[in-house]
N, C-alpha and C positions, 0 to 999 in steps of 0.2 A: 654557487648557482646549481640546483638541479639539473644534470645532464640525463636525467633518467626517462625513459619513456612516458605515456600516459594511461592510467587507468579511466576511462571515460563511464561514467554515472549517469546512463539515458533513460529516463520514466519512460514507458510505454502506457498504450490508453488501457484507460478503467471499461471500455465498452466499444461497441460499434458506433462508430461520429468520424467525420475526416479527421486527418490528424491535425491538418493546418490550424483546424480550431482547439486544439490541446497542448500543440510541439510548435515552437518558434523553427522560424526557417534555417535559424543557421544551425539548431541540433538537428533537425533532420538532415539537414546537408551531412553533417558530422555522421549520424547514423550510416548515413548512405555510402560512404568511403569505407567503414572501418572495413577489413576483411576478415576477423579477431572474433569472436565475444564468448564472453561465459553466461548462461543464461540458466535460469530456473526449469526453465520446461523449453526445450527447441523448437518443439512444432509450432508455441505460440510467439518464441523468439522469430521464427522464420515467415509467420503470418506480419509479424511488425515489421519487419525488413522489409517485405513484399507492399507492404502497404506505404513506406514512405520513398520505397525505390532504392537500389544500391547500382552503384557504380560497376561491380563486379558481375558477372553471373552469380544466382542465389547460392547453383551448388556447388561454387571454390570457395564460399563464405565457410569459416573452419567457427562451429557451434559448441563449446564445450559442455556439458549438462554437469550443472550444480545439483547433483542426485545427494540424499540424505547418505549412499557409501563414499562419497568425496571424501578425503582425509586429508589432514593440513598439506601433507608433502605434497600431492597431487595441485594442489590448489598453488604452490610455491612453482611448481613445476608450470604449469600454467602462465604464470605472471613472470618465471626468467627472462625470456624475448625479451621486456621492457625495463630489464639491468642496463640493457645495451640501445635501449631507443625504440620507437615502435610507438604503437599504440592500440590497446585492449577494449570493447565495450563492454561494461555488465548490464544487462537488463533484467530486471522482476518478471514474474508472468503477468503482471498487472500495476500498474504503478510508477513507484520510484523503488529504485534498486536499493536495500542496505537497512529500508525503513520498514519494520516489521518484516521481516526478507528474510530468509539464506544468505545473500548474498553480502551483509555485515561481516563474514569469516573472509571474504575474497577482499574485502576493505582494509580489515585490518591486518591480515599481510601484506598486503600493499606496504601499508604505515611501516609495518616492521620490518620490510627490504628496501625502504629509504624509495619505494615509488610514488613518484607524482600521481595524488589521485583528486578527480577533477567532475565535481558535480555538475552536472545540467538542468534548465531549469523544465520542469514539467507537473502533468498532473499527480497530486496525493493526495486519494482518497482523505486521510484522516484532516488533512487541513482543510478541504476544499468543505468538509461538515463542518468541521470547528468553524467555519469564515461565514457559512451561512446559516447556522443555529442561534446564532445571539444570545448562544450561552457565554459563559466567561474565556474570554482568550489569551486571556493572561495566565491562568493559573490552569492545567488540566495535565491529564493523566491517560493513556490509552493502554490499556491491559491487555488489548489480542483477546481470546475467547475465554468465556467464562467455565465453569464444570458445565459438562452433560447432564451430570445427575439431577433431576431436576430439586431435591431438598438442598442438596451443596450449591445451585446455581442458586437458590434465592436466596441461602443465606450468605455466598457474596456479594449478589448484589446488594444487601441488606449492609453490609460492612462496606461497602463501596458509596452507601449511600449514606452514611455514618460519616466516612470521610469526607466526601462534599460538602454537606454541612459544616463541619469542621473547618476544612482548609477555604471555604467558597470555591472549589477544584471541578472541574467541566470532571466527569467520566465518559472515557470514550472506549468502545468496545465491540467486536464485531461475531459473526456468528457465522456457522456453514451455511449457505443461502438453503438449501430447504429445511434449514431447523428454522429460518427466519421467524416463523409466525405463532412459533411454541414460546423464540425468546419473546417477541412483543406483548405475548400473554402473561410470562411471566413478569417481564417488567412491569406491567398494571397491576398483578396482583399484589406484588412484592413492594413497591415503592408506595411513598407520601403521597398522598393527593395534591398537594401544594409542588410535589419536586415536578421539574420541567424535563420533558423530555425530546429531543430529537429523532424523527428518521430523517435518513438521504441515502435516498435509493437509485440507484443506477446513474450515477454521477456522470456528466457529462454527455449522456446520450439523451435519446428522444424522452423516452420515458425516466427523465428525472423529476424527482419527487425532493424537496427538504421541508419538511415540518416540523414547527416546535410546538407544542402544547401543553399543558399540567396535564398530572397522570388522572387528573378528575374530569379535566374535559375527554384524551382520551376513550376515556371508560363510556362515552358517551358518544361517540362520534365515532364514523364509517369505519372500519380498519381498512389502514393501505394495502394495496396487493402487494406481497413481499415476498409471495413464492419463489423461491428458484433466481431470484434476483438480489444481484452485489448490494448491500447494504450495511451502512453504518449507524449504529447508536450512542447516542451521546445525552448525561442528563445531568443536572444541575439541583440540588436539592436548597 
């Protein structure tokens, strides 16, 4: 039996909405105890704390920042305490922690110091589009961002839209929210008219938005406001 501590895996929201409508009670409860966590960015770590309430005062909560100079030892140093019992949280700045994340390298040291690591359940972005695009759910792929460039970004979307076809494979792919409406552009010009495309924009909050359409009605219809706002693409060719 595992006598080892716990690495606790708590999604924080995609947006401004209560939490109760995003986090089940008993992980915020959970949330609210830990006194631990390694987090993405702290300041947004300690706005999520603050929002679902801790037990502690906010400032004896110990916040480690998972900065891109973290290095494995730092990260192993970290996770010791819970050789001997305990319990750690990781939080994304937005999300679920480990899935498109930094915090995948804090996981799998866990794994590799024999710690109990323990998902919870919450919002993720790339499902919560998969679930409401009615493109394929079975089969898909999400890539994280595509090139800048804009000639290398259409010819992977073009290869990305090759392989859909191919596999019947959802692509799923996201952008820095104010490139948003350069990538929207370019997916119309670049893709099939026939291939179907998804936005879901600001997931879980007021101004959520999920639409599917072929890129021929697209081309023809209002463009969504995308500026500056969390949004995922998903398309089906």
């Amino acid at each position: 039996m595992n006598s080892t501590g716990s690495l606790h895996l708590i999604p924080v929201g995609l947006g401004e909405s209560p939490p109760e409508t995003w986090l089940p009670h008993t992980v915020r409860e959970l949330a609210g105890r830990l006194t631990t966590y390694i987090a993405e960015n702290a300041k947004t770590a300690r706005a999520f704390l603050k929002l679902v309430g801790t037990a502690a005062p906010l400032q004896e909560i110990t916040i480690h920042t998972l900065s891109d100079k973290v290095d494995a030892e730092q990260i192993r140093l970290w996770l010791a305490p819970l050789l001997h019992g305990g319990e750690i949280g990781l939080v994304s700045e937005a999300g679920c922690p480990a899935v498109a994340d930094p915090g995948a390298k804090v996981v799998a040291a866990a794994h590799a110091m024999g710690i109990r690591v323990q998902p919870w359940v919450g919002p993720s972005s790339i499902l919560l589009s998969l679930m409401g695009s009615g493109l394929d759910g079975q089969r898909f792929a999400f890539h994280g961002y595509a090139p800048v460039d804009p000639g290398e970004r259409a010819k992977q979307l073009k290869a990305w839209e090759i392989e859909s076809q191919k596999q019947h494979q959802t692509q799923i792919l996201i952008e820095t929210p104010y490139r948003n409406s350069a990538m929207f552009d370019t997916l119309k010009q670049t893709l099939k008219g026939t291939t179907r495309l998804c936005i879901a924009r600001s997931l879980t909050t007021q101004e959520e938005l999920i639409q599917t359409r072929s890129i021929g009605q697209w081309k023809t219809a209002p463009a969504p406001d995308l500026n500056k706002k969390p949004t995922i693409f998903l398309f089906l060719a």
